[in-house]
C-alpha angles and dihedrals in degrees: 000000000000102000087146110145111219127192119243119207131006108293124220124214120202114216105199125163118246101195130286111009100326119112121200122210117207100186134183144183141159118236123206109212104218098180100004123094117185138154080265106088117229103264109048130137126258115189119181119193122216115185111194111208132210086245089056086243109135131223119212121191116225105212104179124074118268118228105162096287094109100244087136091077101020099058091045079052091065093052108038083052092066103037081061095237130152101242092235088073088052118105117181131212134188101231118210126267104276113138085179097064104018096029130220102006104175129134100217147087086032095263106131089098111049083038091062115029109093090031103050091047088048095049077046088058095039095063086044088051093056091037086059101039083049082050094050093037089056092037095045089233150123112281078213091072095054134085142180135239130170099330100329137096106219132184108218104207103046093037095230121139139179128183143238095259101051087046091055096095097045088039087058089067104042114114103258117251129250097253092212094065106035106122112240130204116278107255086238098069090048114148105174098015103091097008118110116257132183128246107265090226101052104100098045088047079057098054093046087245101168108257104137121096085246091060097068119127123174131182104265098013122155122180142240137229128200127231108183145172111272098206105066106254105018120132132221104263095174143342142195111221093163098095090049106037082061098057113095123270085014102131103186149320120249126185102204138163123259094202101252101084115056124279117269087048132092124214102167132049118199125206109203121198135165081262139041087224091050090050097046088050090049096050087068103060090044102116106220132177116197139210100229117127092107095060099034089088094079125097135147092245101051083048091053095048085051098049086059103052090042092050090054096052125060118291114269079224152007125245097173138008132176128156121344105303096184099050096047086049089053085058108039130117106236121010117219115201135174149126130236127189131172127189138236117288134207119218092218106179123186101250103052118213123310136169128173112195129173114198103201128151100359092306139092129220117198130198103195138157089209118150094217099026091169086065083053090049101060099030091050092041078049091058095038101054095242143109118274084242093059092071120079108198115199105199117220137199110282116230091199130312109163091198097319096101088056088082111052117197094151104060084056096052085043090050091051095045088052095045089053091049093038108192090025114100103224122199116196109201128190122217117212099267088046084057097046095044101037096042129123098251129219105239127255110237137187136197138199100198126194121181130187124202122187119222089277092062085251105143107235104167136039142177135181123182098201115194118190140139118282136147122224088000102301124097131259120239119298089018106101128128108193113226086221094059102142149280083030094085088060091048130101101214124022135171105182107170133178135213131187136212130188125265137162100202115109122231148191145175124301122200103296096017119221079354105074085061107034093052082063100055105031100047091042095054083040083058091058093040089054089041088062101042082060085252135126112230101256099050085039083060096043084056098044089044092058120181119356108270140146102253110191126248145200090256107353139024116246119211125224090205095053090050089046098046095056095040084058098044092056097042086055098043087048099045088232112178108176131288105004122175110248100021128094136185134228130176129184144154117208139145086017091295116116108209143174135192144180130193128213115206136180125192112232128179084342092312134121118221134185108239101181142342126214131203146189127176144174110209093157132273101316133044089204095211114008100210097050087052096046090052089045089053101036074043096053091048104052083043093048088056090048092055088046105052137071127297091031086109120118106214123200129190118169095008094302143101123248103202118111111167148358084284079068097051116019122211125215115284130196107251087057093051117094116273096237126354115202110202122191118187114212106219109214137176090266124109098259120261142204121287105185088111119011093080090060107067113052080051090078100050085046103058087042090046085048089043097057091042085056095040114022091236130126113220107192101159126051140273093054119205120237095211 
């Protein structure tokens, strides 16, 4: 597929001297997104800053949040390639939230690489570029004699060198370069680019040094307790503060808006002490009376008896249509039909919601370990009452979000807290409950499949009834069915409709979004229409995917070689012949990254047990950094698996959620993760992409197609059971 990122118009880079011998590049350029749609608009600006220090050491600024995905030390690679520096010289910090000065800075959708890497190799090369017209400036010679290595400019011939730092000042001074047309290495002399490098934090994360947006402590601070609506979408109608504004160290009472009911409205009310226990043990004693009674309707099982009544009748609306789906199906061979749900989900990361703000002065100043802070930023400026440049976002390590920390809601309630005690730094902290209850849910889905296969086993017809949550017929976040799911695009005739139900839930995007789901239902389904063509699943795909070619999507083109190429390189890595008891196949391309797996399982004492895991992926030309991409995918899968067993199920009754704690809602634990997990990546001719979700999703059709060929039974709704 084409997912290449051009510029757009000529870039500008400003040179300016920082002190001493350190030169600081503020560079900038507009990129034009030619295949890839996010909640970033194309057009947006990306700055990188370089700080060159009087050691020759060189500091590298990491604009984008870090979660765990390793952009940290991927994004500074990009950069320190180009600039031509040994990676021992390279220091990394976290900037600061400013969209306006760094870009996009979001940790979601797994775009930061294909984002970045032409722009942040061509802000690298820029810099080079200056260093060596400074060199040939104070040498009188031709910048064309000169070359770079690890932090120096040298002439060859003549053997001189000088070195990044002792060029700073004349550097300062050079005209900035067109970054467009900046030359960069050639991919074949990289010497960061493709070699394994460590994440920056690790051994701080090892010594226990405070990172973490939890682990904020400012002179003065008091802390901050929630009260909120159980049931999703009530509003405060009254409360009774008397009883807790008298216990001792309790500061105040505030009802504030967490962003999700309109404003005007408050739907959480905080309770702020000298102390977070204090707090906590003050909340419970607040006396609130809710206005409810529109939102208390909704349960899963009245979602679940609906969902059965909607899928049997016709789709509210149509997604795809190709052919005449119906009438083929009249006429086909052999008629596969099934249907396929899966429940709400919780993020539950390990670190719950947190969020330390100081009003002073007419500004606020956050520290937030939010995924899109520049969302936060507007929504919480919205709810304060202040311009979007009067908040200054510090952006903190992540310890886990999965999607969760995309939606900030408590950087809003901690910027209204603030705003109500001025001079005092607040922190709002979550406990777990507060973070079960008060989550943005993955959406529950269900689907009604039929499947027609000619007398040669092709498949020529195909139907899905999907029923999800949506308002005023369009869905709500998170969920999405693409009409280009595959294999409908490969299909003759197709017929995919939609049909949407009320919630009031509010809901968000896990790890994989809409992926992580639809995988599930639609490979799985994919597994019994290959079964009855006489097929296993991999040589059923080959044959659906037919010749390598570019198809078309609805954001994005997929590409048949790519599939192909991964489902073989699995199938050879894993030894797969066919039908095997205990294995089982999953294919799926998401977030640009084309990936297939297969699961090994064994029965023991009655259980079932995952032996072994194996993975191929295309993610382009280049793994940026190969043990960081060997801990994402070995990370998606064991994630994939969580999402996918038993006791992963949000349940709701009377509006609200019932879950408490992590006894609710297990995690994953060690003795249920695979015992190895071998991952091969197929290099192909593509720019690389991100790889923080696509090796998530074909993990969970393949444990439920492996678990069929061990047991005989056919799991087509999550959790699955592993007895």
């Amino acid at each position: 597929m084409s997912d290449q990122i051009a510029l757009s118009r000529r870039s500008f880079i400003a040179a300016s001297l920082a002190g001493g011998t350190v030169l600081t590049l503020d560079a900038s350029v507009v990129l034009a997104a030619t295949e890839i749609t996010t909640a970033s608009s194309p057009g947006q600006e990306l700055n990188a800053f370089i700080r060159i220090n009087a050691d020759n050491t060189v500091t590298i600024g990491a604009k984008n949040p870090e979660i765990g995905q390793g952009v940290k030390v991927m994004l500074p690679m990009l950069i320190a390639e180009e600039m031509d520096l040994a990676w021992e010289q390279v220091r990394i910090e976290q900037t600061d939230a400013d969209e306006k000065r760094y870009g996009p800075q979001v940790a979601g959708g797994s775009t930061a690489t294909p984002r970045n890497w032409l722009p942040m190799r061509q802000v690298g090369g820029a810099a080079r570029a200056m260093l060596v017209a400074a060199a040939a400036k104070k040498w009188g010679i031709d910048p064309a004699t000169l070359a770079t290595s690890k932090g120096a400019v040298v002439h060859p011939s003549s053997g001189k060198s000088l070195t990044y730092a002792s060029l700073a000042k004349l550097a300062a001074v050079e005209t900035p370069p067109d970054l467009a047309k900046v030359a960069l290495k050639n991919e074949k002399t990289f010497t960061i680019i493709g070699k394994s490098k460590p994440g920056v934090d690790v051994p701080k994360i090892v010594k226990g040094v405070p990172l973490y947006g939890i682990d904020t402590r400012l002179p003065g601070m008091v802390h901050a307790a929630i009260v909120k609506c159980p049931a999703h979408g009530g509003t405060v109608a009254s409360f009774d503060a008397a009883a807790v504004k008298a216990m001792p160290g309790v500061l105040g009472v505030v009802a504030v808006n967490s962003g999700f009911v309109p404003q005007g409205k408050s739907d959480t009310v905080v309770v702020i002490a000298d102390s977070w226990w204090k707090a906590s043990k003050a909340r419970e004693k607040l006396a609130v009376k809710w206005d409810d009674a529109a939102v208390t309707g909704f349960s899963t099982a009245k979602y679940e008896a609906d969902a059965a009544k909607i899928v049997a009748n016709a789709p509210q609306a149509s997604l795809f249509k190709a052919g005449d789906a119906d009438a083929t199906l009249a006429g086909a061979a052999k008629v596969v039909k099934a249907d396929y749900d899966y429940p709400f989900l919780a993020h539950a990361p390990l670190e719950p919601q947190n969020c330390t703000a100081l009003f002073k002065d007419g500004k606020l100043e956050i520290w937030a370990p939010s995924q899109a802070p520049a969302g936060g930023r507007e929504e919480t400026a919205k709810l304060c009452g202040l311009a979007p440049d009067d908040l200054t976002i510090h952006m903190t390590r992540i310890g886990g979000g999965f999607g969760r920390r995309l939606m900030n809601d408590y950087m809003v309630i901690a910027g209204q807290i603030a705003k109500a005690m001025p001079g005092k730094p607040v922190k709002v902290l979550y406990d777990r409950t507060d973070d079960f209850r008060h989550d943005f849910y993955r959406p529950a889905g269900w689907h009604r499949f039929t499947a027609g296969l000619d007398a040669n086993g092709a498949l020529i017809a195909l139907k899905d009834h999907f029923v999800t949550f949506g308002v005023d017929g369009k869905p709500i976040r998170a969920a999405q069915m693409a009409p280009s799911e595959f294999p409908a695009p490969v299909v003759p005739n197709v017929d995919l409709g939609v049909s949407y139900m009320a919630t009031n839930l509010a809901t968000g995007w896990l790890r994989a979004p809409t992926s992580n789901a639809m995988s599930f239902v639609w490979q799985s389904f994919m597994d019994e229409v290959a079964e009855a063509a006489g097929l296993d699943l991999p040589e059923f795909m080959r044959r659906t995917l037919g010749a390598p070619r570019e198809i078309p999507g609805e954001r994005v083109k997929f590409h048949t070689g790519r599939a192909r190429g991964v489902i073989d390189a699995v199938c050879k890595s894993a030894g797969w012949k066919g039908r095997e008891k205990g294995r089982g196949f999953g294919f799926y391309f998401s977030h640009l990254g084309y990936f297939a797996e297969i699961v090994d399982l064994s029965m023991k004492d009655g259980m079932i047990r995952i032996d072994k895991v194996w993975v191929a992926g295309d993610i382009g030309a280049h793994v940026i950094n190969p043990l960081n991409a060997m801990n994402q995918a070995q990370g998606c899968v064991i994630d994939g698996i969580g999402q996918a067993l038993i006791g992963q199920k949000i349940v709701q009754e009377n509006g609200a959620i019932t879950a408490e704690n992590f006894g609710d809602f297990a995690l994953m634990r060690i003795d249920a993760a695979p015992r190895a997990i071998a991952v091969e990546f197929v290099k192909t001719d593509f720019p690389p992409t991100g790889l923080g979700e696509p090796a998530l999703p074909p993990v969970i059709p393949a444990l439920s197609n492996a678990i069929y060929s061990l047991t005989g039974k056919r799991h087509r709704r999550l959790p699955l059971e592993m007895v």
